[in-house]
Each structure stands twice: as C-alpha cells, then as structure tokens.
C-alpha positions in Angstrom: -27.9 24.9 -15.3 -27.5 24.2 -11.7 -24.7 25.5 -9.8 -22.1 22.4 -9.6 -22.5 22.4 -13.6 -21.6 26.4 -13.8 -18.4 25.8 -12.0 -17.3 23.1 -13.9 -18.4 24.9 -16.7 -15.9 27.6 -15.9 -13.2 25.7 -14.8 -10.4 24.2 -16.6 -9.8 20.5 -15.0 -6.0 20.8 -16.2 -5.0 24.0 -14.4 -7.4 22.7 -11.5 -5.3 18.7 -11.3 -2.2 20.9 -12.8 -1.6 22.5 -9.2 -1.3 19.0 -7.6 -0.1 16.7 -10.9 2.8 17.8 -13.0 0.7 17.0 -16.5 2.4 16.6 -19.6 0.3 17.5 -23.0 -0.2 14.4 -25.3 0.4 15.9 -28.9 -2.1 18.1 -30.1 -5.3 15.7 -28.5 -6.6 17.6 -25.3 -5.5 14.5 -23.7 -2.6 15.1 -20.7 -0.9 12.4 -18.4 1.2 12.2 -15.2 2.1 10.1 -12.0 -1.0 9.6 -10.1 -1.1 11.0 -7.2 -3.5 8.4 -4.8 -1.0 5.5 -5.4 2.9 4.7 -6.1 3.9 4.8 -9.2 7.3 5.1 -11.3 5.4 5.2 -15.0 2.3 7.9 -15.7 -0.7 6.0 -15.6 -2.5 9.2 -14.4 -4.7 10.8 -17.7 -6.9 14.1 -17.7 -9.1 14.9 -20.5 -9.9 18.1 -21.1 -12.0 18.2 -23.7 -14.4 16.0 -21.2 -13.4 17.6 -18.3 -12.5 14.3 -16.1 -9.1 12.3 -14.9 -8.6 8.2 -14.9 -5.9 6.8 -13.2 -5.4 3.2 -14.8 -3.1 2.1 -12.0 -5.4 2.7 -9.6 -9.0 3.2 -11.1 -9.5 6.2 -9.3 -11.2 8.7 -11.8 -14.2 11.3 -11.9 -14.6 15.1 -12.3 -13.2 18.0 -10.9 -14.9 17.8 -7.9 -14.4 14.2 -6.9 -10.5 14.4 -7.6 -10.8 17.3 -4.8 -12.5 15.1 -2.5 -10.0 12.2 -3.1 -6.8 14.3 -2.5 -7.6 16.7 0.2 -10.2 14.0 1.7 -13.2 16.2 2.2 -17.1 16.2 1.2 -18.6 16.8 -2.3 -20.0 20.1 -0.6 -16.5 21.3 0.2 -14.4 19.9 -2.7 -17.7 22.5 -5.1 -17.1 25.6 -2.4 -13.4 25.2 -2.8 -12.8 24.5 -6.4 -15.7 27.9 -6.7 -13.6 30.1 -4.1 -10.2 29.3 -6.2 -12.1 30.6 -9.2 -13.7 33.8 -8.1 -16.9 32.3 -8.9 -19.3 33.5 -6.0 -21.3 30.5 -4.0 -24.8 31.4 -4.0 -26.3 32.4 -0.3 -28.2 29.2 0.3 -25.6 27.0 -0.3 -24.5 26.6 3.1 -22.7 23.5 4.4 -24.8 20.6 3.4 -23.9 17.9 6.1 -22.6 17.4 9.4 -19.3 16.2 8.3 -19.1 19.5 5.9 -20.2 21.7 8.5 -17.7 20.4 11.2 -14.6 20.7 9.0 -15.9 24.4 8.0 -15.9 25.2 11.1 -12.1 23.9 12.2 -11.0 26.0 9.5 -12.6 29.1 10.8 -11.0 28.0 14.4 -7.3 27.8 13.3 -7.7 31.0 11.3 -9.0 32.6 13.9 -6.4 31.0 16.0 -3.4 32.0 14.2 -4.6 35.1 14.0 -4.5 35.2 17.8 -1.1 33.8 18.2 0.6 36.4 15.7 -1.0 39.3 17.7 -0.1 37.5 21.3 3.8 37.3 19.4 3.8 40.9 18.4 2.0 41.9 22.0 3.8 42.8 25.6 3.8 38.5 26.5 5.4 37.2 23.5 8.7 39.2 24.9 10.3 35.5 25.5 9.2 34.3 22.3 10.7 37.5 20.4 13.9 37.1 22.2 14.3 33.7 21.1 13.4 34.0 18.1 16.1 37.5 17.5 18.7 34.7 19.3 18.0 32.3 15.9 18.7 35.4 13.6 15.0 35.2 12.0 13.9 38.4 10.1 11.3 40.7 10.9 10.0 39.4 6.9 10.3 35.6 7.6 8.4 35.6 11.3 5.5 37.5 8.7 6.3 34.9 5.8 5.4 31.7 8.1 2.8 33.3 10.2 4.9 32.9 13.6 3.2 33.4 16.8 2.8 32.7 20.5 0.4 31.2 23.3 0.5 32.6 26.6 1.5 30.4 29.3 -2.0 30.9 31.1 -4.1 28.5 28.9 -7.2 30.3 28.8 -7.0 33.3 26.0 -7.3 31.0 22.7 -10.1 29.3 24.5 -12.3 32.5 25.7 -11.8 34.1 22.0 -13.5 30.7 20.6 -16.2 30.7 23.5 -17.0 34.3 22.2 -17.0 33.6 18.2 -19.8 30.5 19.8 -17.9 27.5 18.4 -20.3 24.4 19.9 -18.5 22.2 22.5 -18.3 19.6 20.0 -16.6 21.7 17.7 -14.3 22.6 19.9 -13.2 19.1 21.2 -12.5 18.2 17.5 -10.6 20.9 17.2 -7.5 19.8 19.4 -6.2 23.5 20.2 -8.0 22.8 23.6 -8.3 20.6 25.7 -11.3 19.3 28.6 -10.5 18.8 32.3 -11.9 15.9 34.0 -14.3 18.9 35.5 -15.9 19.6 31.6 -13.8 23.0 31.8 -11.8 24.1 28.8 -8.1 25.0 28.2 -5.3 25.6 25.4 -3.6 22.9 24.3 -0.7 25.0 23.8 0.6 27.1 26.3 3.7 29.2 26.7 5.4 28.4 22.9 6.3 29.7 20.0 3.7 29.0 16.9 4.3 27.5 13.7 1.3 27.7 11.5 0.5 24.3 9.7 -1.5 24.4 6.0 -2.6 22.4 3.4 -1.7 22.7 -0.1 -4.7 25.4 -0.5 -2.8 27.7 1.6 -5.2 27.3 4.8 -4.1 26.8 8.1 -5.1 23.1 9.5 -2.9 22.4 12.2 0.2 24.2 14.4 3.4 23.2 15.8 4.7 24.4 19.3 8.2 25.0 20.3 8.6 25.3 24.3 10.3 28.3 25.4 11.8 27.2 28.8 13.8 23.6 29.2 10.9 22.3 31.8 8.0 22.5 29.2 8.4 19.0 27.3 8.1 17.7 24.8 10.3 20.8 23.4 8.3 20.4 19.8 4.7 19.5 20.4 2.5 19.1 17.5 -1.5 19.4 17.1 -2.8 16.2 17.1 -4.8 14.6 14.0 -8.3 15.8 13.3 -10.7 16.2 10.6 -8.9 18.5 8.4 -5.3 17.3 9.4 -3.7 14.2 9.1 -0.5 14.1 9.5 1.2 11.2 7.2 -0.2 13.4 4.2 1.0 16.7 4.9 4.0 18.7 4.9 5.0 21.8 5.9 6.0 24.4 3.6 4.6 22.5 0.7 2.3 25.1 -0.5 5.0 28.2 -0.4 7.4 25.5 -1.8 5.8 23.6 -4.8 5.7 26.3 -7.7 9.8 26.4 -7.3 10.2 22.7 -7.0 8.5 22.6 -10.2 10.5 25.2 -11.8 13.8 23.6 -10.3 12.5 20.1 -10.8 13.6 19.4 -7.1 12.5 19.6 -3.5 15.1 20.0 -0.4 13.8 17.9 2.3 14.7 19.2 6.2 13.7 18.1 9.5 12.2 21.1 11.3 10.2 23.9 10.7 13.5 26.3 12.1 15.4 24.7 9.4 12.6 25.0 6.8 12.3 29.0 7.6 16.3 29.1 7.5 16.5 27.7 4.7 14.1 29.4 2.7 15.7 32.8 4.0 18.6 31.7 2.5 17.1 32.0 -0.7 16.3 28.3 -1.1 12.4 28.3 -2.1 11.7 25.0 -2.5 12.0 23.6 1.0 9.7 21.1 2.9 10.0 18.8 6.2 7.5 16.4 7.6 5.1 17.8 10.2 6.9 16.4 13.8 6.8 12.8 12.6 9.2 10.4 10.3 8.7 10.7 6.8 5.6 8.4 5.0 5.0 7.0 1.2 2.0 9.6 1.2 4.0 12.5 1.9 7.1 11.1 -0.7 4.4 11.0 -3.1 3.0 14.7 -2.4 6.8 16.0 -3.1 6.7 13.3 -6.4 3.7 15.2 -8.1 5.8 18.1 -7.8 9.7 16.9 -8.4 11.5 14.1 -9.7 14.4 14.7 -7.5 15.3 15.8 -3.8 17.9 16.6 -1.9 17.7 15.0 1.8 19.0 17.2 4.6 18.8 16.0 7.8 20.6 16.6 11.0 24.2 15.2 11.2 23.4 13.0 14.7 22.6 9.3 14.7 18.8 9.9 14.8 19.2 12.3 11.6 21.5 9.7 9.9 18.5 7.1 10.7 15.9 9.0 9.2 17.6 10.0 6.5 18.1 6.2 5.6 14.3 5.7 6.3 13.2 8.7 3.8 15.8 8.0 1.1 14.0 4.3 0.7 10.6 5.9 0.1 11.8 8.1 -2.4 13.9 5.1 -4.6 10.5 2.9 -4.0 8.9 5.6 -5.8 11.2 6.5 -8.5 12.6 9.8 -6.8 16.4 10.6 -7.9 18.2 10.9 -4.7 21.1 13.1 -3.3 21.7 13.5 0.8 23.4 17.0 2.0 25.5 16.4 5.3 27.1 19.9 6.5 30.3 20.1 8.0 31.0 20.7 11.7 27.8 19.3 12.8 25.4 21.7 11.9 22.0 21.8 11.4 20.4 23.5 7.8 19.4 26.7 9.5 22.6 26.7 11.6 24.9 26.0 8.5 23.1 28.7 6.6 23.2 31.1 9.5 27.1 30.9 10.1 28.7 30.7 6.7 26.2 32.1 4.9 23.0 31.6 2.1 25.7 31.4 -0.3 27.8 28.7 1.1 25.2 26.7 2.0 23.5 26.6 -2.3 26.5 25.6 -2.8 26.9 23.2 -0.8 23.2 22.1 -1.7 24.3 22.6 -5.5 27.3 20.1 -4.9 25.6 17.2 -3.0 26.8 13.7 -3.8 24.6 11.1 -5.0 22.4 8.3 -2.5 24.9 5.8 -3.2 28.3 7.6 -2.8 27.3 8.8 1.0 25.8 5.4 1.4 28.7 3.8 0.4 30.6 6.0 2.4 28.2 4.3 5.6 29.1 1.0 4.3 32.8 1.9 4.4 32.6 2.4 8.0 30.1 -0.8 8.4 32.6 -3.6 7.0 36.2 -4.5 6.8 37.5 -2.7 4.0 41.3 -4.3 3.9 40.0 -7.3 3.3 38.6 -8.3 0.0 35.3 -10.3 1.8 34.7 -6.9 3.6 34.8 -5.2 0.0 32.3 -7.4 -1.5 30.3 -7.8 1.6 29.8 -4.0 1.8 28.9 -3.8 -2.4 26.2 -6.4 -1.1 24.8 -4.4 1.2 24.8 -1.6 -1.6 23.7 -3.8 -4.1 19.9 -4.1 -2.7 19.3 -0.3 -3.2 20.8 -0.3 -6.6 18.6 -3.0 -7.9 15.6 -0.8 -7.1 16.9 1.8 -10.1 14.4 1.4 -12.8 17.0 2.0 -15.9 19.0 -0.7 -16.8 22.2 1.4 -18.1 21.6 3.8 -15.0 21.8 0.7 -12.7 24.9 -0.7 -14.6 26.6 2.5 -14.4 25.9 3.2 -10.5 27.3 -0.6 -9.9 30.4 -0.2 -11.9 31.1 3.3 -10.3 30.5 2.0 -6.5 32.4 -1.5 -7.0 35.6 1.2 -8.1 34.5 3.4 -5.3 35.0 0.3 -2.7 37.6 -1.2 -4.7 35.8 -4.2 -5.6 36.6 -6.6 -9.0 34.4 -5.5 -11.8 34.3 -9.5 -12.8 32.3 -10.1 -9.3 30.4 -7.0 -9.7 29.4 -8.9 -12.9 28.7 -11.6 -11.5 26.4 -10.6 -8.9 24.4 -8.9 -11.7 23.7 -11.8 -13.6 22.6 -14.0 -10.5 20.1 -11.0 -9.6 18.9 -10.7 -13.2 18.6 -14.8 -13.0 16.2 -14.5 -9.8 13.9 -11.6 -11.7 13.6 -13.8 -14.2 12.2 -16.6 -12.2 8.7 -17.2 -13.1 6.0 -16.4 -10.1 2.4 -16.2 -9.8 1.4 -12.6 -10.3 -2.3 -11.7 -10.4 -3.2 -9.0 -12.9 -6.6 -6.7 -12.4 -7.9 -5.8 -15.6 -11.2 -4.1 -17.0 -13.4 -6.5 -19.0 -11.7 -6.1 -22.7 -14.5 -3.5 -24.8 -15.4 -4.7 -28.6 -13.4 -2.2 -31.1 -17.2 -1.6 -32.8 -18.9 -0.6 -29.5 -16.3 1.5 -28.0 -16.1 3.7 -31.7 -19.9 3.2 -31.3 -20.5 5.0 -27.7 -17.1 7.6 -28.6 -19.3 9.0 -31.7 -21.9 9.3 -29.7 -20.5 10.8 -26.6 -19.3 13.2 -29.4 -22.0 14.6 -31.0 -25.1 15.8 -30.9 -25.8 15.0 -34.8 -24.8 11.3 -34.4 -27.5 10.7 -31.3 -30.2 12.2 -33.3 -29.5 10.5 -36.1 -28.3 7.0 -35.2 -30.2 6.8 -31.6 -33.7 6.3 -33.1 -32.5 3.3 -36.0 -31.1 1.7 -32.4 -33.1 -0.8 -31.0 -32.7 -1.9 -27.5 -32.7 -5.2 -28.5 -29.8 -4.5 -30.8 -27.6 -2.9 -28.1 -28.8 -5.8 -25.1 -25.8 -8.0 -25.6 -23.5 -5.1 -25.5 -20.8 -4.9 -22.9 -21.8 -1.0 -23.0 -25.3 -1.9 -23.0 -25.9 1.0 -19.7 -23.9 3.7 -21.3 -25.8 3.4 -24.9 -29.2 3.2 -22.3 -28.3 6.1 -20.5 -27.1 8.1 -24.1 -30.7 7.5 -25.1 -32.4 8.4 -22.0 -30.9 11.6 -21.8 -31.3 12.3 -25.4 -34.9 11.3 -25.6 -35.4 13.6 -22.5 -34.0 16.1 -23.8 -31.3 16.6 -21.7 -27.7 17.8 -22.0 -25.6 14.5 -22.6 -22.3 15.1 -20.5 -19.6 13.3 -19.4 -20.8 14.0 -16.0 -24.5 13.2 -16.7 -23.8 10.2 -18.3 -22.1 8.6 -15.6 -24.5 10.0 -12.8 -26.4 7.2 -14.6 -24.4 4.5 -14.3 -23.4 2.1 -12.1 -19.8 1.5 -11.1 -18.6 -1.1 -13.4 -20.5 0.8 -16.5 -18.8 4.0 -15.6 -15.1 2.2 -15.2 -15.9 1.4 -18.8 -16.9 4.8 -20.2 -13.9 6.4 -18.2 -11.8 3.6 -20.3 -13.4 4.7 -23.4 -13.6 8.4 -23.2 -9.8 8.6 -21.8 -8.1 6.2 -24.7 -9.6 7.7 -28.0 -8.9 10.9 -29.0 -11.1 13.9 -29.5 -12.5 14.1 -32.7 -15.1 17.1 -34.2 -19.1 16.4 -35.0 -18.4 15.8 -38.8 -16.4 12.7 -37.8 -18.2 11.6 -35.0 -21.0 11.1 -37.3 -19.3 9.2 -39.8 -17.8 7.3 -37.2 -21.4 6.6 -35.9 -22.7 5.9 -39.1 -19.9 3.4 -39.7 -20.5 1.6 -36.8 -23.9 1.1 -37.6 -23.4 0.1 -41.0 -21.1 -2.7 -39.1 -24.0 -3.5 -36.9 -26.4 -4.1 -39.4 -24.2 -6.1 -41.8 -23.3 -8.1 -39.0 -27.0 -8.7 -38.3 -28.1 -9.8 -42.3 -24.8 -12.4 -41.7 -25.8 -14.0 -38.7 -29.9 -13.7 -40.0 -28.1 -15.7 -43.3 -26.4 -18.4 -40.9 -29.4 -19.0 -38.9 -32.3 -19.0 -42.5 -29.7 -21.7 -43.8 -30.2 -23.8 -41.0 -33.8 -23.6 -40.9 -33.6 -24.3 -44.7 -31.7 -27.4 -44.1 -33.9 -28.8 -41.8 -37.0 -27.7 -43.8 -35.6 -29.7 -46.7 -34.8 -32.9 -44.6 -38.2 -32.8 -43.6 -39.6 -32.5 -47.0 -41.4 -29.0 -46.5 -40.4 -28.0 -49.6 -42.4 -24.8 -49.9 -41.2 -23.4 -46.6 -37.4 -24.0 -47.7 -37.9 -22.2 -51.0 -39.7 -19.2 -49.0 -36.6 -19.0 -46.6 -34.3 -19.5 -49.8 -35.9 -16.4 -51.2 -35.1 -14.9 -47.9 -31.4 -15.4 -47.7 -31.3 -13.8 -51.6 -32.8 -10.8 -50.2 -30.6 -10.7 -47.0 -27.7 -11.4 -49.9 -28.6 -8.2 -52.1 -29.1 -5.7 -49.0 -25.5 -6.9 -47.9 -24.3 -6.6 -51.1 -26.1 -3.2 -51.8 -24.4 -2.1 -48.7 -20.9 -2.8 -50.1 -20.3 -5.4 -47.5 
C-alpha cells in the first residue's frame, strides 16, 4: 500500500468534508448530503459516501476523493492537499516525500514566510518599538488575552527587519517577490511592505497564516488599513477573517455575525460573541457568502452606521438572499461601530441587541420609508415595489406570502393590491422560456445494478467476471468501468473506488460517481445475488434476441425453399425456448 492509499485508508472522508460542509446523515445508508460548497445553491445537491470514501456534487459535477475535494476548496496541488489531509491526522509524511513540483514547493515555502513573519511582528509588538502600537491598542480597550488570541503584532517603521530575517532563513528571490511582505526597488534592493503598523494575522480555514492586514499608526501613513495583496496561497474573494476561530460556534448557533473590520471582529468576539467574521479589506463576494453558507443558514449583518456601511450592507444582504441565507441587519444606536457599541455599553447590551435584530425586510422597509412619499398612497405602493423584488427571491411560498402581507401593513399598503401584485409576478414565472438543462447520459437499471454488485464484492467479480464476455459488455454505456473491474481483478489488484477511476476517462468516471453515489451500500451476500441477477437478465435477454434473429433466418430459409436449413434453425429456437424456460424466464 503506497502512501496516498494509507491516508485515505485512515481517514474518514465525512469528518474530513464535515469541517467545511455541514452534512446531514441519510438514514441508516453511509450515504450523507449538503449544500455544495464550489457553487450556489439553495437545495443539497452536495453527497459524500462513506462507505466509498468520495463526494459528488450533482449541481455542479465536481466530485472525487479526499484529496481532490482539498485541492478544489483550498486551491492547492495534489502534493499539498496528501501532506495536509496527513498533518490533520497525525499520520507522519515519510522523509522523501518532499514537495513534488514547483507550484507545491513555492506555496510551502509562503507558508513558512508568513509564519515566520507573524512570528516577527508579535515579538517586534511585545518589544521596546511597538511602544506606539501598544498605546493604541490599550486606547481601544483590547485585552492582554485577545492581542494573544488574534496574533497582533507590529512592523517597525524602518522597512528592513522582516526582510533581513527572510534573507537569513535563505528564502530565493523569487520566493520572496511572491510573497508580497516585501517589496523591490527599482535598484533590485528589498524592503517591507509594511512599515510602521499594527498587524492583523490573516488564515485560512486550516488555521495557517496566509496573508496580514496593516493599520497605520500616525494620520500621514495612508491608506490607514492596507492589506497584503493576492498571492499564491491567498486570494482574497474567498477568504475571511476570523472564519476559522469562528465556524465551530456558527455551527452550534446556526448563525454567523458579519462585521466590517478586523477591530470590530476582535471586539466582538471579546464580547463573548464567537461566531464573528468580516471580509478581508474588500466588499463582500458570492465565494465568501458561500464559505459562511457551509457553516450557517442565517447571519446577522453589522456594518457601520455611515452611508458607505449602509451601502455595503445592501450589497452583502443580496448575496446572502441569492444564496438562500436568512437575513437580519444590526444597526447600533448613536452611531457606533460593533467594537465601539460593545466597548461603551457593554458585551451584554450589545447580545442583546444582536439577540433582538429585526428582520432584512423591516430595516429595508424602513430605507424605503425614507426613499418614497409615504402620505400618498402611489408613494405606498411605489415603496412595496421596490420591496417587492427582494421578497420574490424567498424560496417558500408561505414564507414569501407572509413577509408580503406583514410589509404591505408595515407601509400601510391595501392587502387587495398586495394581492394583486402577487399574482402578476406568479403570471411572469410562469411564462414559458427556453432553459437548457445539463444532464448525464441516462444509465440502463440492469447495468448500473450490474457494475454496483460488482464494485461491491469481491465474491461477485470472481464469480461473474469470468462468464463476462467483452463482447457481451461492448454496447454497454459502462462498457470502461466493467473493463477497468476486470483489469484490476484479473491483475490481481485491490478494486477501489479510487483505483477504478484512476482508469477511467472523464465521462466514464462521471458515470461511476452517478452510480456509486445513488444506490445504497449493500453487504457481499447481496451484492452477489444482485450480480447474479443481473446476469441471469443478460443472458435471458441474449436467448430472446438469438430467438428473434433464428426466426428471421428461418423465414427467409423457407421462402427460399432450403428446407433442411429452416428445420436445423427450428431445432435451434426449441433449444433457445427450453434454456429460457429452464431459467424461469
């Protein structure tokens, strides 16, 4: 057993996918489903199979094993998807395997340079030049437990020290330009990228740091939040800060609190509100709504009161009803910020304030209020319109009925033209349009029992393999996957999931994915019935059509008067007649 096959071996796929994809068990099959996480999605479409020890998304098509959904979500080599999904494990990588590629290599070695990086930073913080930095950060009531929590730290102001600590560990120019914490003079020398500021450490949902944050401590460093720009390991529209401290409690609480900063995300969370994230410096994206999706069905949006927060908040709320999210927004009194809020009246106020946060639609209909004429009765139904978009994106049909009714009372609007505006939207989704539907070719019911029993059992490939012809199995859609069953089997080789479809190409394996993933496990006993079923199908099916085709030879012998070659192929079909009849067919 090679090493990829001992880690899999070891590793359950469901507590593996389970830390990115809230998975719900399908009965008692080891069968589990959830939204997937690679594209939007309101219904679970997203299916792991335990027992086979792969995931199919049949939204999207994405599917494979353990490794390649770790390569798909955190978008990194086979190499480092089998040395991560090993290190999370305690399973030891064996000396040799060092990185196996360029690519591989490169991102190794960026993580090793922000680790070593924010170690730097804490240690310049806790030294004689982060003085400033300390000072500011006492002014913002942090703890001494929270600066530790998040990793805080500083840069000094003279650009060189974060840059002669790399030099030293012998980081490669290359590896150093792709790193972004420095930068290259138009002379070829080297200096920080961040000078002078206060450190927030970035990470991805494995806990490692892959990016920072910079707040300038004096007003004539701008911009005052500057952010590490993209690279290998970090890309921005997919990550979010917090998310790994955050996601256990947002799974517990079934809901994420969604801030705009990382002060407000380190207030918050000192106020005893665990499950807080915020974008990383940049407006909110559909990749990042999703990432807070796998992990929570609702959130509660708590941006800044100013225009710009008010804007953004409008911009995020959309993603999340596109993708299904339930939806509150928080807006604290006196113009406060979250940590600010939390920080004056106190953790308590401000859960409860959390705790009581009205619905999308009542604070946007309290936007609309102030948008249209509301002592006029045009202004009143001009401002349920504008509502009226956003509630036809609720999936439920009584839950959409019920926000209707309750904002047309809100804005004093006739329930009869409330009505009324239902019905016309109800006529235009009716309307027929074009729609183009991707779907797999359909698989026969006999050849997808067939290729289940024998992906099932060891007993039903040596038994039912052999009495296989490839001729037999030559017109079948799964023609590959019962070639690559035999293959192995005749080799004597482990049949796997995996080893299976390391034999196929991409169109065959789309089809063993569907077949594996839609029928449920069954034991060895069944499988070989099943098998033995099947084949019993294949043959009768065979003596029928051998029957049709002797008959019309027989015919046409007889219309040409060879007599004796009719009777010989009569004689045939009786014989053909008694097997199918001895085979209780």
């Amino acid at each position: 057993m090679d090493f990829k096959d001992q880690v899999k071996s070891q590793v359950d796929i469901v507590k593996a996918i389970g830390e990115y994809v809230r998975l719900k068990r399908l009965g008692a099959t080891g069968r589990y489903v959830g939204l997937c996480p690679f594209h939007q999605e309101k219904t679970p479409s997203f299916s792991v199979n335990q027992t086979r020890q792969f995931y199919k998304c049949f939204g999207c098509g994405k599917g494979g094993d353990v490794f390649r959904f770790f390569e798909e979500i955190e978008g990194i080599t086979f190499f480092e998807a089998l040395k991560q999904v090993a290190e999370r494990n305690g399973i030891a990588m064996p000396k040799r395997t060092e990185h196996s590629d360029a690519e591989s290599k490169l991102r190794g070695a960026l993580l090793e340079i922000h680790e070593i990086a924010a170690s730097l930073f804490q240690s310049a913080l806790r030294g004689p030049q982060g003085a400033e930095a300390r000072a500011y950060i006492e002014r913002r009531g942090m703890s001494a437990e929270m600066i530790e929590v998040f990793g805080l730290g500083y840069t000094e102001p003279g650009g060189q020290a974060l840059v002669r600590r790399l030099q030293q560990e012998k980081f490669t120019p290359e590896q150093l330009d792709a790193s972004a914490l420095v930068r290259r003079r138009d002379d070829g020398s080297l200096y920080d990228s961040f000078r002078g500021r206060l450190m927030f450490p970035i990470h991805n949902e494995s806990g490692k740091v892959i990016a920072f944050g910079g707040r300038a401590m004096r007003e004539e460093d701008q911009p005052k939040y500057l952010n590490s720009s993209e690279t290998p390991i970090y890309r921005k529209s997919s990550v979010l800060y917090n998310l790994h401290r955050a996601r256990n409690e947002m799974r517990r609480l079934d809901r994420a609190v969604l801030v705009e900063g990382y002060m407000d995300v380190i207030g918050v969370y000192a106020a005893g509100v665990k499950d807080v994230v915020a974008s990383c410096g940049t407006s909110l994206t559909a990749g990042q709504v999703r990432r807070i999706h796998a992990h929570a069905d609702h959130v509660v949006v708590n941006f800044d009161p100013d225009t710009a927060g008010e804007r953004a908040a409008e911009s995020a709320i959309q993603l999340f009803l596109d993708e299904g999210v339930h939806v509150r927004v928080l807006t604290l009194d006196g113009g406060l910020d979250p940590d600010e809020y939390a920080k004056q009246n106190g953790a308590d106020a401000y859960r409860r304030k959390l705790d009581d946060s009205p619905g999308y639609f009542h604070w946007l209909a309290d936007r609309a209020r102030t948008k249209f004429d509301m002592r006029s009765s045009d202004g009143r139904m001009d401002a349920f319109k504008f509502l009226l978009e956003s509630v036809k994106k609720v999936g439920d049909k009584l839950e959409r009925a019920a926000i209707a009714s309750d904002l047309a009372g809100y804005l004093g609007v006739e329930p009869g033209l409330v009505l009324d505006q239902f019905k016309r939207a109800a006529a235009e989704r009716r309307a027929p349009t074009a729609v183009a539907v991707e779907s797999g070719p359909a698989i026969p019911a006999l050849e997808r029992m067939l290729v289940h029993a024998l992906m099932s059992s060891e007993e039903a490939r040596s038994e039912m393999l052999p009495r296989l012809a490839e001729a037999a199995t030559a017109g079948f859609a799964t023609h590959e996957i019962v070639a690559a069953l035999r293959n192995l089997h005749t080799a004597g080789s482990p049949v796997t999931f995996s080893a299976v479809e390391g034999r196929l190409s991409p169109p065959a394996g789309d089809l063993l994915h569907q077949i594996v993933a839609a029928d449920e496990t069954i034991d060895e006993l069944q499988a070989l019935e099943q098998a033995r079923a099947c084949l019993r199908k294949l043959e009768s099916d065979f003596r029928k059509r051998r029957i049709d085709d002797l008959r019309a030879q027989g015919k046409a012998a007889e219309r040409e008067g060879r007599m004796d070659e009719a009777l010989g192929i009569i004689a045939e079909i009786e014989r053909l007649r008694k097997e199918l009849n001895g085979a209780g067919v």
